[in-house]
C-alpha positions in Angstrom: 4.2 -25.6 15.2 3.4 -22.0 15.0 0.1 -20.8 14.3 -0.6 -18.6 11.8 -3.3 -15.9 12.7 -4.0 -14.1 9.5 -4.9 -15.5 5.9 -2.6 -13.4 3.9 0.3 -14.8 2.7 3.6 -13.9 4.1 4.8 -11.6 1.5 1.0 -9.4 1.2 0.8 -6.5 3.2 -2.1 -4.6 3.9 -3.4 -2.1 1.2 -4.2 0.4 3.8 -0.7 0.6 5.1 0.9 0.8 1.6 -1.4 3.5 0.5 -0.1 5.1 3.8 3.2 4.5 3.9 3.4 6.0 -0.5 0.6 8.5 1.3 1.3 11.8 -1.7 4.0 10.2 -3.6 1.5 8.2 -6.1 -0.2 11.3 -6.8 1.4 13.9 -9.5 0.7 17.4 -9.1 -3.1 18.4 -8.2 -4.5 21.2 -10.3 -2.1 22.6 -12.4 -2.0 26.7 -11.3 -0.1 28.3 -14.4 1.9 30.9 -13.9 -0.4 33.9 -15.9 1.2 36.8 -13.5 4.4 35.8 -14.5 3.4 35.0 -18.3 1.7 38.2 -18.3 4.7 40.4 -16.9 6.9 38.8 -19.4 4.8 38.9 -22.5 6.1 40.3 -25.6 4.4 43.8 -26.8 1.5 43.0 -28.9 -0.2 44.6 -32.2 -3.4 43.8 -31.9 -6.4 43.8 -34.4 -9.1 46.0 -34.3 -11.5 43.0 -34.6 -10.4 40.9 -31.9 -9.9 44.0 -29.7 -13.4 44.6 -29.6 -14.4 40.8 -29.2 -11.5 40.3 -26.3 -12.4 43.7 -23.9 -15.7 42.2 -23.3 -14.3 38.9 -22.7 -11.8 40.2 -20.1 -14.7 41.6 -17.7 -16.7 38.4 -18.2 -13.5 36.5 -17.0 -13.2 39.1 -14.1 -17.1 37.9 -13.2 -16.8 34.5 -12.8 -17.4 32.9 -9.6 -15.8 29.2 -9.5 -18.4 26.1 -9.5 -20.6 28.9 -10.3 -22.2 27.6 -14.1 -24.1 30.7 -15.0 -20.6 33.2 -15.1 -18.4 30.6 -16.0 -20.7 29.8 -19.6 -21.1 33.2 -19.8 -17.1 34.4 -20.0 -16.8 31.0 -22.1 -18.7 32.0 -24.9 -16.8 35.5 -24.8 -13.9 34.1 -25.0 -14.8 31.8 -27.5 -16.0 34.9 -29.4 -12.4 36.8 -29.0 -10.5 33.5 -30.3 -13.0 33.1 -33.3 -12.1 37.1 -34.0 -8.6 36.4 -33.3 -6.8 36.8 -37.4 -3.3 37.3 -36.1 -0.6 35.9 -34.4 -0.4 38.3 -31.8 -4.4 38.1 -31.8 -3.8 34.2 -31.1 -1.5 34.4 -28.4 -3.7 36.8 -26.5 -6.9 34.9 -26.7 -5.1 31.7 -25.5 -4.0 34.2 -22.3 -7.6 35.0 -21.9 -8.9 31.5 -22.0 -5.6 30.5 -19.4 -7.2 32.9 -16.9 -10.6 31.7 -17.8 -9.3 28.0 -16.6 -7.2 29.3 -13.8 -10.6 31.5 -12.4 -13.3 28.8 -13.1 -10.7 26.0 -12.4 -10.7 24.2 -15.2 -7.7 22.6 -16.8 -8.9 22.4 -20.2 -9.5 25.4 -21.0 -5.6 26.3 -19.3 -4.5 23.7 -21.9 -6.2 24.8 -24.7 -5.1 28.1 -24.0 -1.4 27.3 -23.3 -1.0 25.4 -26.2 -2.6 28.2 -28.1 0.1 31.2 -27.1 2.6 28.7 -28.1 1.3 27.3 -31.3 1.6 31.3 -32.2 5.0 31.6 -32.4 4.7 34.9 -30.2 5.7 33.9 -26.5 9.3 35.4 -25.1 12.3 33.7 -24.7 11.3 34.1 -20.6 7.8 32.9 -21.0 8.5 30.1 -23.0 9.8 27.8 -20.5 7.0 28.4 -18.1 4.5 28.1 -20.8 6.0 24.4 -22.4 6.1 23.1 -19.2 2.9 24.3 -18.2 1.7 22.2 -21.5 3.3 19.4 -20.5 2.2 19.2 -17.2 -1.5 19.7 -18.3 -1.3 17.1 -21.0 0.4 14.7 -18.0 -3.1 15.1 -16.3 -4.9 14.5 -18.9 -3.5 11.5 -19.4 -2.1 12.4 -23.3 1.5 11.3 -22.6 2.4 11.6 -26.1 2.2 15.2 -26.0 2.9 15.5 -22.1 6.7 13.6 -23.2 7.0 16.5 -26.3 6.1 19.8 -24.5 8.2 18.9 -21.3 11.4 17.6 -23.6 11.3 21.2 -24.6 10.9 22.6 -21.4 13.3 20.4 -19.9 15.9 22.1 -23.1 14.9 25.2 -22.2 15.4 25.3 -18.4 18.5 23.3 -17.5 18.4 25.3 -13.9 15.2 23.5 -12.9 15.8 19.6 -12.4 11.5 19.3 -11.1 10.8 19.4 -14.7 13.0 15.7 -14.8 11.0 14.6 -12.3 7.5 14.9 -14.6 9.1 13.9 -17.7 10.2 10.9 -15.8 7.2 9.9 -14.7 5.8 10.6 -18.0 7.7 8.1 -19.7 6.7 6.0 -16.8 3.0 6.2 -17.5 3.4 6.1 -21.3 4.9 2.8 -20.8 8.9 3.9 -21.1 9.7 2.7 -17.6 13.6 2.1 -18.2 13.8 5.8 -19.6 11.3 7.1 -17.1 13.6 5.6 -14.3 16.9 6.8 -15.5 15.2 10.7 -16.4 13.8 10.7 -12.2 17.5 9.6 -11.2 19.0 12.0 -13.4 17.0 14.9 -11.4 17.6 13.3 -8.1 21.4 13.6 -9.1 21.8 16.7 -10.5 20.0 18.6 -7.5 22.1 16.3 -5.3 25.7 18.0 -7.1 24.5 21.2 -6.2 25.2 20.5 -3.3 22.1 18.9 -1.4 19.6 16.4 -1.8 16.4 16.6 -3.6 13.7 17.2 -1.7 12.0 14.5 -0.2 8.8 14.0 -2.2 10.9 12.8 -5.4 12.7 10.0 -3.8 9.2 8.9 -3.0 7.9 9.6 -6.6 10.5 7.3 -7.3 9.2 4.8 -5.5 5.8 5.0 -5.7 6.1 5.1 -10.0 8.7 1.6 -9.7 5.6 0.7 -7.4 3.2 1.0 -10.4 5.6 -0.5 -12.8 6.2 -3.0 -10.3 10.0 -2.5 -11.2 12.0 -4.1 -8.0 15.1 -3.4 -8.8 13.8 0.4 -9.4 12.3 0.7 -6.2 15.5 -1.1 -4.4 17.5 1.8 -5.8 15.1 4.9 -5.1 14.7 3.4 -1.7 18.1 3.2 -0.9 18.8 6.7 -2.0 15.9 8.2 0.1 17.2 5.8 3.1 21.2 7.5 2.5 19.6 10.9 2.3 16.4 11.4 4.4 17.5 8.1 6.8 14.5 8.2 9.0 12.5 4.9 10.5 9.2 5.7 8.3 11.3 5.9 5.3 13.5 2.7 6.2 10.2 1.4 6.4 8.9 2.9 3.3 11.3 1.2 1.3 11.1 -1.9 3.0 7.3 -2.4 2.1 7.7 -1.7 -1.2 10.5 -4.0 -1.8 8.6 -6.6 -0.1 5.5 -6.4 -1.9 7.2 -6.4 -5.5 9.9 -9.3 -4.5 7.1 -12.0 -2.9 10.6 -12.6 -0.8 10.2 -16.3 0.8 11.3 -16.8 4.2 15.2 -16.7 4.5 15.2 -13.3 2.2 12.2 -12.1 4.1 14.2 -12.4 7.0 17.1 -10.3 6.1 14.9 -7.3 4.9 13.3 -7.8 8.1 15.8 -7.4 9.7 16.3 -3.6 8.3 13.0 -2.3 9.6 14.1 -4.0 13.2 17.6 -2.1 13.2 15.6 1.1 12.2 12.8 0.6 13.8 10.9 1.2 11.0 7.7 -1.2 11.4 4.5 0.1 10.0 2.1 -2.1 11.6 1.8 -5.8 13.4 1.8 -7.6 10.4 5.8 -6.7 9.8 6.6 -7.9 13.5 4.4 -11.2 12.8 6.5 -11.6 9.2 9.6 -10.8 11.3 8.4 -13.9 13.7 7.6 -16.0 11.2 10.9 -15.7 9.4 13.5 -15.8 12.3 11.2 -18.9 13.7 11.3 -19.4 17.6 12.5 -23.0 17.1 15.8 -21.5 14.8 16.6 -18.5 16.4 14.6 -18.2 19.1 16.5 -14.8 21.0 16.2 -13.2 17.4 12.4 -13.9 18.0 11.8 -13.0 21.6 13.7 -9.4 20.6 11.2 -9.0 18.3 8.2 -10.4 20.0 9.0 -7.6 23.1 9.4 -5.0 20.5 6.2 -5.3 19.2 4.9 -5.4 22.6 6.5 -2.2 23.8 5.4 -0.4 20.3 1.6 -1.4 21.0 1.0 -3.0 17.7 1.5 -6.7 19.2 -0.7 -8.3 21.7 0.6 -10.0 24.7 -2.3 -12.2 24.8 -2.6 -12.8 21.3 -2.2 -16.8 20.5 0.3 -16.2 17.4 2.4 -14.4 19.8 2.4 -16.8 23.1 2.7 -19.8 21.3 6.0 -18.0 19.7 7.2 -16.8 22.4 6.6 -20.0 24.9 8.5 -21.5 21.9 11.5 -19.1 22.0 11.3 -19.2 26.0 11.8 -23.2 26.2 14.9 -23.0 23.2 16.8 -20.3 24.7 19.0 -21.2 27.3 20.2 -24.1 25.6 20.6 -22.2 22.4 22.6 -19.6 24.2 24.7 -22.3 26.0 25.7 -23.7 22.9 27.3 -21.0 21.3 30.7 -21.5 21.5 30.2 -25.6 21.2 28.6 -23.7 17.5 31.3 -21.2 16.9 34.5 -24.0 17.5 32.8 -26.4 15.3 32.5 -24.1 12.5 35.9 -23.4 13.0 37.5 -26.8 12.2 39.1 -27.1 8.9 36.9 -30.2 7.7 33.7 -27.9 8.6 30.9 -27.8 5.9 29.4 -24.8 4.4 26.4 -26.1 6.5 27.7 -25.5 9.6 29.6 -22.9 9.3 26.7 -20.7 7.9 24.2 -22.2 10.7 26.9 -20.8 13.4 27.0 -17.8 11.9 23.3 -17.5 11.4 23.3 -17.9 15.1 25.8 -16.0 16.3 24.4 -13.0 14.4 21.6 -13.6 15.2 22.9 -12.9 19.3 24.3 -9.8 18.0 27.7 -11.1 18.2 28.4 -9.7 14.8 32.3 -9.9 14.7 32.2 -13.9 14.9 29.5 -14.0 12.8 31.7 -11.8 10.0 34.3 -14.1 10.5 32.6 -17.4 9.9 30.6 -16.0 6.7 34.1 -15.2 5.2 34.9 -18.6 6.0 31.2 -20.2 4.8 32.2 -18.0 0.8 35.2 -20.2 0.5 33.5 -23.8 0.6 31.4 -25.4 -1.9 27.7 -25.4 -1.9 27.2 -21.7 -0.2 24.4 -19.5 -1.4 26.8 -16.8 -2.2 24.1 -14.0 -2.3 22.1 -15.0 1.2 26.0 -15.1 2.5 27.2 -11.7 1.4 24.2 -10.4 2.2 24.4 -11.6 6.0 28.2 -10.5 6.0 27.1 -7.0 5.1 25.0 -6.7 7.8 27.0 -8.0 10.3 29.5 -5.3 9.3 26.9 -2.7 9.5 26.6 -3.9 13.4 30.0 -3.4 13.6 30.1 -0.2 12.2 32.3 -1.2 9.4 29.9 0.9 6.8 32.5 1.1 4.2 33.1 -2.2 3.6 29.3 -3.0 4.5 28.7 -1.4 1.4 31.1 -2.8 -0.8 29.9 -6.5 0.7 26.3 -5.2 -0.5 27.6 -4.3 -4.0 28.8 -8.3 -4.8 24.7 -9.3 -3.9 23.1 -10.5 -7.3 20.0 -12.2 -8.0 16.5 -11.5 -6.5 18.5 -9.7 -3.6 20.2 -7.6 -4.8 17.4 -5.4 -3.9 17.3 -5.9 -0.6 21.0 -5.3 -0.8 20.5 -2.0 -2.2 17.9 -1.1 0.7 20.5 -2.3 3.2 23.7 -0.2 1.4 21.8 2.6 1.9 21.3 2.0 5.5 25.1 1.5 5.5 26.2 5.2 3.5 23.4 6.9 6.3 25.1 5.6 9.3 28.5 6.4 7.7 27.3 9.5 7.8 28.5 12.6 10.4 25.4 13.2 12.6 25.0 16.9 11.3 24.6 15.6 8.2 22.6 12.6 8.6 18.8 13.7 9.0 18.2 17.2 6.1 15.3 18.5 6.4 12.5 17.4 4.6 10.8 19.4 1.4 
């Protein structure tokens, strides 16, 4: 019997490498910087009261005296500007004294007063046809930080109308619906974005795929994550973000062993392991007394990588497991492969020869006998297809990997998804297979 060394439960990985693997993407923007040199270049020509004239010069220099984190200037050009907003009687009086408390946030770096004074120039009526977008996403993204998703939803709805050339501004309004407990309509708003930048003729950049994910993370919507994951695997196809994907899947399914296995089996062809724990899960799964080369491949793997022990007691008494089953398991092959062949096999014996043979890397056989295994009674159709698909993905048959993936229903169909994607990035010329990251 194999030992198990750790107390967490197959399916938990560590927080530490989840936070890691996610690293940005759980995070949404930083301090907002609004665009006031633009804003200001752009803004209409104003007629400005006498009153608020006199109020706002003095203002101005106050604002050109603070020092950040400094509270003496920064109190000081707030109750100026205070001062020019309370002497502020028209329109145009209104939208310059929210410019003046914009630059007061942006220079004392606070984003309340850029809110206050964003929503301010547009609650006037007065901002330009160019300033307008800027300035309604700007709202939007300030009201995202402070958590008022309400508003966030309204002022980037607008901006989104305003600026169809700028699919980022999909991305926030997706994950504001997200937040705000819309996660369906969050969802379908960040794919939206991911596909419109991807008809112009490249991907998105990088970080949105992994918004994607790391928001289905925080709804802990599988399916979600399956299908940002697959579309950062097709388009960025490197082993971190295989294993990206992977994690996350695997933390939001609980898979048990036999689905385990298979996604598994995704970060081994990728290599895309982000610590011990997913060669012990990988162990565990495959089992030295079922597939006991499957084991010893991984076993040496981790070895070479660093992240398994030699000496470890999980590890030896796997691998002295594997070792004694091997030979005989390997001789038996074709006694496996002929008997799964005879027209009165059952499902049970075809899919156990497949299992092995696949598991050998003989992936045509194993193809073969899992075509076979979908025609009997009994088969777990899903677990089936699933292992067909990926025995056509070691034959390079990507194509028809994919379609194979597409039939996968139930609780894996998200592993399936992770896995198509796999497929579509190998299908892939090599020129085009690794963009460049944004």
């Amino acid at each position: 019997m194999i030992r198990n060394r750790t107390a967490k439960s197959p399916g938990l990985i560590s927080r530490a490498a989840l936070a890691g693997a996610l690293g940005l993407a759980v995070v949404v923007g930083g301090t907002f910087a609004a665009p006031e040199a633009a804003i200001a270049a752009k803004a209409p020509k104003m007629n400005l009261s006498k009153g608020f004239v006199a109020a706002a010069q003095p203002a101005q220099a106050a604002i050109g005296a603070v020092v950040a984190g400094d509270a003496a200037t920064e109190a000081a050009a707030k109750a100026a500007v205070d001062a020019a907003v309370a002497a502020a009687s028209s329109e145009d009086d209104k939208y310059t004294a929210g410019s003046l408390l914009l630059n007061l946030g942006s220079k004392a770096k606070k984003a309340e007063y850029q809110r206050q004074g964003v929503e301010m120039m547009l609650a006037s009526g007065k901002a330009s046809a160019e300033a307008a977008p800027q300035l309604y996403a700007a709202a939007g993204q300030l009201a995202y930080q402070a958590k008022d998703y309400a508003n966030a939803e309204r002022y980037l709805t607008t901006a989104v109308d305003l600026n169809k050339t700028d699919p980022s501004l999909k991305v926030l309004l997706g994950e504001t619906y997200i937040s705000n407990n819309q996660v369906a309509k969050g969802m379908g708003v960040l794919k939206s974005a991911i596909q419109e930048s991807k008809a112009s003729g490249q991907p998105a950049p990088e970080s949105w795929y992994k918004r994607g994910i790391a928001s289905a993370y925080r709804a802990k919507a599988t399916n979600e994550a399956a299908e940002f994951g697959a579309m950062l695997i097709m388009d960025y196809p490197t082993s971190t973000n295989v294993g990206l994907a992977a994690t996350i899947v695997r933390e939001l399914a609980n898979y048990g062993g036999q689905d385990n296995l298979d996604l598994m089996r995704l970060m081994g062809r990728s290599n895309g392991y982000n610590e011990a724990r997913d060669y012990i899960e990988y162990i565990q799964a495959a089992d030295p007394r079922r597939l006991p080369g499957e084991t010893l491949d991984v076993i040496n793997a981790g070895i070479a990588s660093g992240k398994l022990k030699a000496n470890d007691v999980f590890i030896t008494d796997a691998k002295t497991q594997a070792s004694g089953r091997l030979a005989a398991d390997k001789a038996s092959l074709v006694s496996y492969e002929a008997d799964a062949r005879k027209p009165s096999a059952t499902e049970t014996t075809i899919s156990g020869a497949a299992d092995t043979l696949l598991s050998y890397g003989k992936a045509a056989q194993a193809e073969d006998l899992y075509k076979i295994a979908l025609t009997k009674p009994g088969v777990d159709t899903a677990r089936t297809l699933t292992r067909l698909g990926i025995a056509q993905v070691d034959e390079g048959k990507y194509a028809e990997a994919q379609a194979t993936f597409a039939k996968v229903t139930g609780p894996r169909m998200a592993l399936a998804k992770l896995w198509s994607g796999y497929a579509a990035s190998k299908a892939k010329p090599a020129a085009a297979a690794a963009p460049a990251s944004n």
